[in-house]
Every structure is written in structure tokens, then in C-alpha cells.
C-alpha positions as CSV (number, residue, x, y, z in Angstrom):
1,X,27.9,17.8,-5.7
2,X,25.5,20.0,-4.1
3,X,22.9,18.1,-1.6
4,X,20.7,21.4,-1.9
5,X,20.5,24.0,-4.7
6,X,23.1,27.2,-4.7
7,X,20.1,29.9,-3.9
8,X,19.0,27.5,-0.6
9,X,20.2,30.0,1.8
10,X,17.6,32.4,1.0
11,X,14.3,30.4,1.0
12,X,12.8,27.5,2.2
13,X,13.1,23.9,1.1
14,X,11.1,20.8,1.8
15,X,13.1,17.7,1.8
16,X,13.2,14.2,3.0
17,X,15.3,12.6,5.4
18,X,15.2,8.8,5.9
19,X,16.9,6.1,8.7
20,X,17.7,2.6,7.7
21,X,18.4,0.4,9.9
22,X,18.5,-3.2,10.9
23,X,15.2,-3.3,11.9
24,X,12.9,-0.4,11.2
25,X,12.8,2.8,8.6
26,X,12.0,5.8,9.3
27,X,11.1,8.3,6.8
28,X,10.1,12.9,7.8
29,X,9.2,15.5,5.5
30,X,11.1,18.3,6.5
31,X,11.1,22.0,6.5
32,X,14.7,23.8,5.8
33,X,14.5,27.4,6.4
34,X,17.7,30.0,6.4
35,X,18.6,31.0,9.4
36,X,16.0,29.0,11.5
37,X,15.5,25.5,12.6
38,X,14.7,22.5,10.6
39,X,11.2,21.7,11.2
40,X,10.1,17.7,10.9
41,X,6.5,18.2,9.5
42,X,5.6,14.8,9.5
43,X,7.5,11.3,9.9
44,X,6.8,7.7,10.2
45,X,8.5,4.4,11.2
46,X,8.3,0.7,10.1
47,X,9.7,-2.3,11.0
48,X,10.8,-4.8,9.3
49,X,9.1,-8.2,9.4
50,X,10.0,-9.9,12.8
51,X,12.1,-13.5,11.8
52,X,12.1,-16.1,13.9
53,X,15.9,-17.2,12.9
54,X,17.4,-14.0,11.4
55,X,18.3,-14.5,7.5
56,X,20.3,-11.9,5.7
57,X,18.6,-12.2,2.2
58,X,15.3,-12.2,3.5
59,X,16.6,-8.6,6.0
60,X,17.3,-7.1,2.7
61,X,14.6,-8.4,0.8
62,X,12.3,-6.9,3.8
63,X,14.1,-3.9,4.2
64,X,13.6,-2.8,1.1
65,X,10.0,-3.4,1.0
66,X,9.3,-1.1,4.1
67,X,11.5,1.6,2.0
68,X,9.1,1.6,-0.1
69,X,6.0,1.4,2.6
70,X,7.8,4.5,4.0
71,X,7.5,6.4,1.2
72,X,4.1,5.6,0.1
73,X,3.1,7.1,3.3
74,X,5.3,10.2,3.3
75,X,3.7,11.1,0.1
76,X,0.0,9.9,1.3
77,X,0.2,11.0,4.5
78,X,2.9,14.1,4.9
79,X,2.7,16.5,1.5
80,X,-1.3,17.0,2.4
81,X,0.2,19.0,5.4
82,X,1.3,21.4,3.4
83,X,-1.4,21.5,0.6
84,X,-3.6,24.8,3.0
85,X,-0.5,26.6,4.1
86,X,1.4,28.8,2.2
87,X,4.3,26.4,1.5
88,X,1.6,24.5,0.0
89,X,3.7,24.8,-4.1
90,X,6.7,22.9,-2.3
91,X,7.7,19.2,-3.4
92,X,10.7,17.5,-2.0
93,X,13.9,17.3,-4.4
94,X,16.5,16.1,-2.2
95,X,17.1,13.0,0.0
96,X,19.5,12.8,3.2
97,X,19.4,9.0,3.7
98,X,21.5,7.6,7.0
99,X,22.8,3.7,6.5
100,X,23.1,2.0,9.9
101,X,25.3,-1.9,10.7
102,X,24.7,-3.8,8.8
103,X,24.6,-2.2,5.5
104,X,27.5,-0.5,5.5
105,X,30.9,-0.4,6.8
106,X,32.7,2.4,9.0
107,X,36.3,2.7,10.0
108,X,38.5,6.1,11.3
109,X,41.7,5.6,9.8
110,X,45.0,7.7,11.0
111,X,48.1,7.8,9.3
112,X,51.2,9.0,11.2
113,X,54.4,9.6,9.1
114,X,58.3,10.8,10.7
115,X,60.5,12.6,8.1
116,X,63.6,11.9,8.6
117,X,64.4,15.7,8.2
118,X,61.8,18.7,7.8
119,X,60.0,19.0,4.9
120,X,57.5,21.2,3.1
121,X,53.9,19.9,3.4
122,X,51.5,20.6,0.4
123,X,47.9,19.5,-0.1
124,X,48.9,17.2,-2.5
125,X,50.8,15.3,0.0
126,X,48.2,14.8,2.1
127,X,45.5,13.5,-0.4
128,X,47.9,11.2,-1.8
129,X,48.3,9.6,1.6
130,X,44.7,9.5,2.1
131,X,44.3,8.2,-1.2
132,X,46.8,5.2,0.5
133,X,44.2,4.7,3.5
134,X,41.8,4.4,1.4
135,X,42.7,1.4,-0.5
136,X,43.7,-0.2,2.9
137,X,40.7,0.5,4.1
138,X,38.8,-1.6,1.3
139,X,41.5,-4.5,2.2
140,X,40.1,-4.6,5.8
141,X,38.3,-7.6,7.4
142,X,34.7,-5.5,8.0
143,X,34.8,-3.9,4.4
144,X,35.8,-7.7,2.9
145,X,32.9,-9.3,4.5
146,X,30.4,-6.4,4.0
147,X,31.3,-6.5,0.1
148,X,33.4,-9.1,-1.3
149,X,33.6,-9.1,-4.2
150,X,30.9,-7.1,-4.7
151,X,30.9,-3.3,-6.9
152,X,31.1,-1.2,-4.1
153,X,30.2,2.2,-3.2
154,X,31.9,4.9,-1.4
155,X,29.5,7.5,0.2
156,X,32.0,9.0,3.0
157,X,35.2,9.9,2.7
158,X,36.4,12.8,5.3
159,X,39.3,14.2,6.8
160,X,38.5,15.1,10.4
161,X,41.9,16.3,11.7
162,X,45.5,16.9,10.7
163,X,48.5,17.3,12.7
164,X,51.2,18.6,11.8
165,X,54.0,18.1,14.1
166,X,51.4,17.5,16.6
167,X,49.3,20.4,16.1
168,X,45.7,20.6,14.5
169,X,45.9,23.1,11.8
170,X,43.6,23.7,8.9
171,X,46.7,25.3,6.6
172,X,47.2,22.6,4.4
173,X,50.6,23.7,3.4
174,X,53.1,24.4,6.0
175,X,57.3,24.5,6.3
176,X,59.5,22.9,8.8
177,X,56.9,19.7,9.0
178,X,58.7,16.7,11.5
179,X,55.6,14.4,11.9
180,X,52.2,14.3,9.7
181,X,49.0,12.9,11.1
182,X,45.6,12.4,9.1
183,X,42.5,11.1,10.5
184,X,39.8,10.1,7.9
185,X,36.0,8.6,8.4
186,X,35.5,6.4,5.2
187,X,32.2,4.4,4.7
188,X,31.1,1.8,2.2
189,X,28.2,-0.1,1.2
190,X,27.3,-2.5,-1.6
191,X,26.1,-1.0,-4.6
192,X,23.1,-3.2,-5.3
193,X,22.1,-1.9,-1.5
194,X,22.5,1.8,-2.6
195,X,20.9,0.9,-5.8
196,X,18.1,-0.9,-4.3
197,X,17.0,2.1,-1.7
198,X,17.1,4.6,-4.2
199,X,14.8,2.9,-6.6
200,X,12.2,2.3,-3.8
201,X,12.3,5.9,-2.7
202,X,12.3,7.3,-6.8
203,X,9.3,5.1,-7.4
204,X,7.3,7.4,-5.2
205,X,9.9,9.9,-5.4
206,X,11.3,10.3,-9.2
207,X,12.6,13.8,-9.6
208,X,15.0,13.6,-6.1
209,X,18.1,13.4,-5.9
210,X,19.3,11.1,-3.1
211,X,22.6,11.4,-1.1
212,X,23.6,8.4,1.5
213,X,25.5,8.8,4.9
214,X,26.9,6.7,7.8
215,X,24.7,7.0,11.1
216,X,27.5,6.8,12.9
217,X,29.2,9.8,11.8
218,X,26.1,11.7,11.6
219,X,25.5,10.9,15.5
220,X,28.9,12.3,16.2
221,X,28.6,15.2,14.2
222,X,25.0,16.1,16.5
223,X,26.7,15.3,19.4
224,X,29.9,17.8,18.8
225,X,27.4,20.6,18.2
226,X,24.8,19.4,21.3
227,X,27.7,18.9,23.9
228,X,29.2,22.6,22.6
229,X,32.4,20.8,23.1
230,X,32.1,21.0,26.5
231,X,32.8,16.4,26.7
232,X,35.6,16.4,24.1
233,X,35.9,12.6,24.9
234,X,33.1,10.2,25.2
235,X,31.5,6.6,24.3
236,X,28.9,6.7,21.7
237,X,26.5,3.8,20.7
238,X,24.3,3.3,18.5
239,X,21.4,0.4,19.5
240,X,19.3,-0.6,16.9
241,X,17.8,-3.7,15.9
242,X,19.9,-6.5,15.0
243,X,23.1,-4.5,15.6
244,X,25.2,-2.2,18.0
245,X,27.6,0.2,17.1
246,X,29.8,1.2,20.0
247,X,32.5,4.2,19.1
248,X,35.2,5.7,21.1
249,X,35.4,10.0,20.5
250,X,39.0,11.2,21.8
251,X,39.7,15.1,21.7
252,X,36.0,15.5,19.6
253,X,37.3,13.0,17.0
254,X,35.8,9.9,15.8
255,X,38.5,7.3,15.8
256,X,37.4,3.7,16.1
257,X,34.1,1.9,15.8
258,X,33.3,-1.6,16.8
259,X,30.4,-3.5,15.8
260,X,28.7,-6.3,17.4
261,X,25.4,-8.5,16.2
262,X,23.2,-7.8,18.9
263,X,20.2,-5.6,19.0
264,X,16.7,-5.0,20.6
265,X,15.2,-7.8,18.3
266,X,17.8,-10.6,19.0
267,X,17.2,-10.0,22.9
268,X,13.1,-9.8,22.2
269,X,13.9,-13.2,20.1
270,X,15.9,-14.5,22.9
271,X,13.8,-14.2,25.8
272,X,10.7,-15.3,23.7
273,X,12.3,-18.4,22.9
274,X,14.1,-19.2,26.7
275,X,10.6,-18.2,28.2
276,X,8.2,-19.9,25.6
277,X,6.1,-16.8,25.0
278,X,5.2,-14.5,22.3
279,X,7.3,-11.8,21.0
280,X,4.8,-9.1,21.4
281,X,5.2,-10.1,24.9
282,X,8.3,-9.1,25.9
283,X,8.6,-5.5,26.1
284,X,5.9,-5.6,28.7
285,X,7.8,-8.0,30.9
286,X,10.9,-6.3,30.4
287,X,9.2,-3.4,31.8
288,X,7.7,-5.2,34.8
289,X,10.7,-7.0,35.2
290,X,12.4,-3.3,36.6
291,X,9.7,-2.4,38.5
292,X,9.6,-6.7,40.3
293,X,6.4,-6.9,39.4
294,X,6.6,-10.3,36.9
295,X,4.4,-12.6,38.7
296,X,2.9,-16.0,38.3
297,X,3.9,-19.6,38.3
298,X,6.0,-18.4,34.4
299,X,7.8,-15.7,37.2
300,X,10.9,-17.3,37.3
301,X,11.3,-18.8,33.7
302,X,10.9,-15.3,32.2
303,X,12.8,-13.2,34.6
304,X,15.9,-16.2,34.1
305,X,15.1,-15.4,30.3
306,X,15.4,-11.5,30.3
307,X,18.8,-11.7,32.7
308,X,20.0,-14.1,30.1
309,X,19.1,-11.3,27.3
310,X,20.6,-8.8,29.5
311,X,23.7,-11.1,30.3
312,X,24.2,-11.6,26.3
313,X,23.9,-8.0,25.3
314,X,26.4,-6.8,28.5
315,X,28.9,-9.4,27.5
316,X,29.3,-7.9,23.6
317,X,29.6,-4.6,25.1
318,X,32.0,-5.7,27.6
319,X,34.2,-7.4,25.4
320,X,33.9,-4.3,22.5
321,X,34.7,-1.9,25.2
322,X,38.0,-4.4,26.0
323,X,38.8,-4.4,22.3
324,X,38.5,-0.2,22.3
325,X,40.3,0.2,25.5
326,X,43.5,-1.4,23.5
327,X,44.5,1.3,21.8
328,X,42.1,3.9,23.1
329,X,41.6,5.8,26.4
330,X,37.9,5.4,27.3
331,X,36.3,8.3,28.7
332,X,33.5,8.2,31.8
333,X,31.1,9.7,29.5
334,X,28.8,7.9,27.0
335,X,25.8,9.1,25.1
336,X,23.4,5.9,23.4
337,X,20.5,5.7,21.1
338,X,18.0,3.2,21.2
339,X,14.5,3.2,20.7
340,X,12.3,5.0,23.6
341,X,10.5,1.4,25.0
342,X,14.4,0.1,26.0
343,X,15.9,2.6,26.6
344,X,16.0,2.5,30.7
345,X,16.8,-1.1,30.2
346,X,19.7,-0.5,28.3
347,X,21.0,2.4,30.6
348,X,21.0,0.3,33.4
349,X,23.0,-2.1,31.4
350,X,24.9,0.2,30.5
351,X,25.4,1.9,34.1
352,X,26.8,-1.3,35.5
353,X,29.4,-1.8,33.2
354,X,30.3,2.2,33.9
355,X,31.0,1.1,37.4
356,X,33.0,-1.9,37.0
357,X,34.9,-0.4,34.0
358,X,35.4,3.1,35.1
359,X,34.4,3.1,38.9
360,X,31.7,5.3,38.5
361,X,28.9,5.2,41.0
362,X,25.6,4.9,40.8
363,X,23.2,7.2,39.5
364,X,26.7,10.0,38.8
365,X,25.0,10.8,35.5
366,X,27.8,9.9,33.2
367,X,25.8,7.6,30.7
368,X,23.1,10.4,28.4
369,X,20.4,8.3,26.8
370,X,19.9,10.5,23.6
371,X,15.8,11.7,23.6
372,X,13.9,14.4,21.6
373,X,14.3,16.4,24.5
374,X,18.2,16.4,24.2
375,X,18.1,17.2,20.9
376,X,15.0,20.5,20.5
377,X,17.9,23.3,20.8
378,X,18.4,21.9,16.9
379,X,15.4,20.2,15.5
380,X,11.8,21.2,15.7
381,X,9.2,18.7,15.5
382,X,5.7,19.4,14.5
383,X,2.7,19.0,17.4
384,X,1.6,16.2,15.2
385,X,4.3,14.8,14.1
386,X,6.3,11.9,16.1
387,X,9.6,12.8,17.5
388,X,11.7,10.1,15.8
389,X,15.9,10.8,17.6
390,X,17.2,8.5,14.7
391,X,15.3,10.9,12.6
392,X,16.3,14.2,14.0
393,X,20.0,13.5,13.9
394,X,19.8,13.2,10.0
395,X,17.2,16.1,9.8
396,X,20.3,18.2,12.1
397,X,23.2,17.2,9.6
398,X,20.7,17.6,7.0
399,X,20.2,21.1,7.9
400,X,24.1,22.1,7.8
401,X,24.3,21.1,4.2
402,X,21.4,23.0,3.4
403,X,23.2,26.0,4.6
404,X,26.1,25.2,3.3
405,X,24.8,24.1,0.0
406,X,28.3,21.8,-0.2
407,X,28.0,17.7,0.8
């Protein structure tokens, strides 16, 4: 299946890209040009409504509300910047739509087989045994509880490395083969989920066709082309609202991914409730709270509440990063996302477990907070337009199946 038409290499395209995630979509109108960079031309965020006591019916039921709210305003608000330019013909016919915790389900899976003696290798040996990872991978705990008994559907399935006899090697058919390792990236989702996305974004959209993707593998794949391979091992998380993501890279391959239920909006819910003020509130103490300047007769209720919120969110990570370090080595480097208004909170966080966990001092510059910035070498973004990271990580994946034409 083709994300973008066969004759895309040699003129431009205008698609969509969306983020989902557990607390906000995103939607951009982007430009795809051969030979060039994508172009966002327009984009635009939503959150979800803010609950009080977090219910998963009503998350869905309000996520896919703002889908829809997302695309009314991409086709409002983002074609009419085309409509006095020459590109001014051009409609959108594809969709590049990332899935982020909890509406999916992840997992790096590596098989390792000994012959007894040498054997020839074929290609059909090695999809048969990722055929077998595959149905293990639907018996796993994360998929079981994302889907029960659910119709399910599959949206990745990728080989990222084989060894043969401990050697990476693209030649899928090779003599004299002692020891076999495959490392696949599967994802899965609910079907009513998928279903329920794509009719939200056809009502506004009808005549695009809509492919779905894991953030998490997405993220890796613009961080293997923004760090030119130069960090071949590294941390990577993934913020977001409810949710974070935290995933160990080893020799530039994604191998394990551990999820935990804590995001920006369960700390904003925590402190608001430990400090007895609004929610709207919080970001501006959090911000005060760096700089000492909280004051007041409140000043020691709400800087208690935001430790406590600190405190929660460290622990998770702490104990995910135990979990990883199991089976994994974990490198001194990490890159996060999050969005722009915590994101010095959470790399302080994040700094201070780098020093009890890897000895790393202060201010050594091992922990990257992903920003636009980081990211222009592959994305342009519009003078109008907001720069959006969750956004221009699809938009750069997006743009390698548009010159690829393959998905």
C-alpha cells in the first residue's frame, strides 16, 4: 500500500499529518515537495476536556470529539492559505496519523535461535519466525489489556535488524548460518479506536486515505536521522498527557518500551487538588516555583504540592528505568518530548535522576529536551504557523514515505 501516489517524487503534494494523544490533538496541512523539505503550512492543537477523576470512556469519547474539532479547523482555517498561491488547486488525499499510550500498544520483539549445525537461511525462514513473534506478541500482558477481546488492528509490523551469526546484514539468504537474531517493532490498537479516528477525520475529509503509526517509533526514526548516528545508544521519552513512554535505543535499535500512567495532566490534577487551587493555576506556580518566587501565606501548601507532583512522576521513571536496566544497558544520553510550558521542569527531573543513576553531573548536557529548534535541519514551519515537535516528527517520517512512495 502506497501512503502517497507512484508519480509523488516529481511534484508537490499537500497532506495532513495528525498527533493523538492522551491529552491534546494536533492536526498540520503540510507541503511535500521532491527533493526539498516538508513545509507545515498551518497546524493547530486541542486538548481534550480536563477531568477531574480521569475516566477512560469519557478520554475516548472526548478524544474523538477534538478529532473532529481538529479537522474542522484544518479545513476552515489551513486550505485558505493556499487558495492566492499557486498551489492554490491542491487538496489533501493522504493522512499520516501518529497513535500515542494509551491507544495503542508497542513492544520490540527479538528472537534468537542456535542451530545445532550450519544451515542455509532463506527469507522464508525469517518471516515464518516473525510470523511466531507476532502471535506472542498479541498474547502479552500490554496488548491483552489494551484489546481483550476486542477485533484488533495491526498498523506496525517491522523488522529493524537481523543478525546472522552476530552480524547485521541486509542479505536475507545466506550459507553457513550458526545463530539467527530478528528484532521486530509491532504495534496494535483497537479497531473501534482506528475506526473511530478515521470517521472523524473523513467527515471533513472524505476522499483521504488515512494510514496510522506508533509515536514511539516515529520519534526514534527522527532521532536516528537528527543525531546522524553519531549517539547510537540513548533513553527516549515520550511525555504527554496522561502517559509516559520511556524507551531504551541500543546500537540505533529500538528494543524495549515501558509505559507508565503519568502525564502533565495527572501532575496539574495532583497539585490542584494537594494545594486547593484551580487547574489553570498550576503552570504559573510551577514556573515560579523554579525561579523561588511562590509567595504568600498558600507558599508552603503549594510548593509541598508541586514536590509531591514532582516526587510521583520521578518515582515512575525511576522505577521504569529499573525495570529497563534489567535486561538493557542504559546509556548517559536521553532525548524527551513534552510540551514547551514543562519542559524545564521535566529536565530537571529528569537531570537528577541522570546523576543518581548514571553519575552524571550537573548541567553535562546529557539529557536533549526535543524543541522546533532541534528539529529545522528536517521540517520547515511556516512564519505563521505554530511549531508543533509532536507534529513535526510525523510531518519528518511523513516526508520519507512520500519519497519513497512505499509505507
Amino acid at each position: 500500500m502506497s501512503l502517497f501516489s507512484r508519480g509523488s517524487k516529481n511534484k508537490t503534494e499537500l497532506g495532513l499529518v495528525y498527533d493523538i494523544g492522551s491529552a491534546s490533538v494536533g492536526g498540520a496541512l503540510v507541503l511535500f515537495s521532491p527533493e526539498k523539505k516538508p513545509k507545515v503550512i498551518y497546524s493547530v492543537r486541542r486538548d481534550m476536556a480536563f477531568q477531574k477523576n480521569l475516566n477512560t470512556s469519557r478520554m475516548e469519547l472526548s478524544m474523538y470529539k477534538v478529532v473532529a474539532s481538529v479537522s474542522e479547523d484544518l479545513v476552515k482555517n489551513g486550505i485558505p492559505h493556499l487558495r492566492f498561491t499557486a498551489l492554490g488547486t491542491l487538496r489533501p488525499k493522504k493522512v499520516f496519523c501518529t497513535l500515542a499510550s494509551p491507544w495503542l500498544a508497542s513492544q520490540t520483539r527479538t528472537a534468537h535461535v542456535v542451530f545445532d549445525r550450519p544451515q542455509k537461511i532463506r527469507q522464508a525462514d525469517i518471516v515464518s519466525r516473525v510470523v511466531k513473534e507476532r502471535e506472542e506478541f498479541f498474547k502479552s500482558k500490554d496488548v491483552v489489556e489494551l484489546i481483550g477481546k476486542d477485533t484488533h488492528m495491526l498498523i506496525e509490523e517491522k523488522v529493524v535488524r537481523v543478525l546472522l551469526n552476530g552480524y547485521e546484514t541486509s542479505q536475507l539468504e545466506s550459507n553457513n548460518i550458526r545463530t539467527m537474531d530478528i528484532s521486530t517493532v509491532f504495534s496494535v490498537a483497537p479497531l473501534g479506536i482506528v475506526q473511530g479516528i478515521s470517521d472523524e477525520i473523513h467527515r471533513v475529509f472524505s476522499s483521504c486515505e488515512t494510514s496510522f503509526h506508533s509515536f514511539s517509533a516515529i520519534l526514534f526514526n527522527a532521532l536516528r536521522d537528527a543525531t546522524e548516528e553519531k549517539i547510537r545508544d540513548f533513553v527516549m521519552i515520550d511525555i504527554s498527557g496522561e502517559v509516559s513512554d520511556v524507551s531504551v535505543v541500543s546500537d540505533m535499535n529500538l528494543v524495549e518500551t515501558v509505559t507508565f500512567p503519568i502525564g502533565k495532566k495527572t501532575l496539574i490534577r495532583h497539585i490542584a487538588e494537594s494545594a486547593g487551587i484551580g487547574t489553570e493555576e498550576v503552570l504559573s506556580y510551577i514556573y515560579l516555583s523554579r525561579e523561588g518566587e511562590i509567595t504568600g501565606r498558600s507558599k508552603g501548601k503549594i510548593t509541598k504540592a508541586i514536590e509531591g507532583a514532582r516526587d510521583m512522576w520521578y518515582r515512575s521513571y525511576e522505577h521504569a528505568l529499573t525495570d529497563l536496566a534489567d535486561t538493557h544497558t542504559l546509556s548517559h544520553s536521553v532525548f524527551f518530548t513534552s510540551d514547551p510550558d514543562v519542559k524545564t521542569w521535566f529536565r530537571d527531573i529528569i537531570d537528577d535522576a541522570e546523576m543518581i543513576h548514571f553519575g552524571a553531573e550537573q548541567g553535562e548536557g546529557v539529557v536533549h529536551g526535543i524543541d522546533p529548534l532541534y528539529l529545522k535541519s528536517w521540517c520547515d514551519v511556516a512564519k505563521d504557523a505554530e511549531s508543533d515537535v509532536f507534529l513535526m516528527v510525523g510531518v519528518i517520517c511523513a516526508q520519507k514515505l512520500f519519497q519513497s512512495g512505499t509505507i
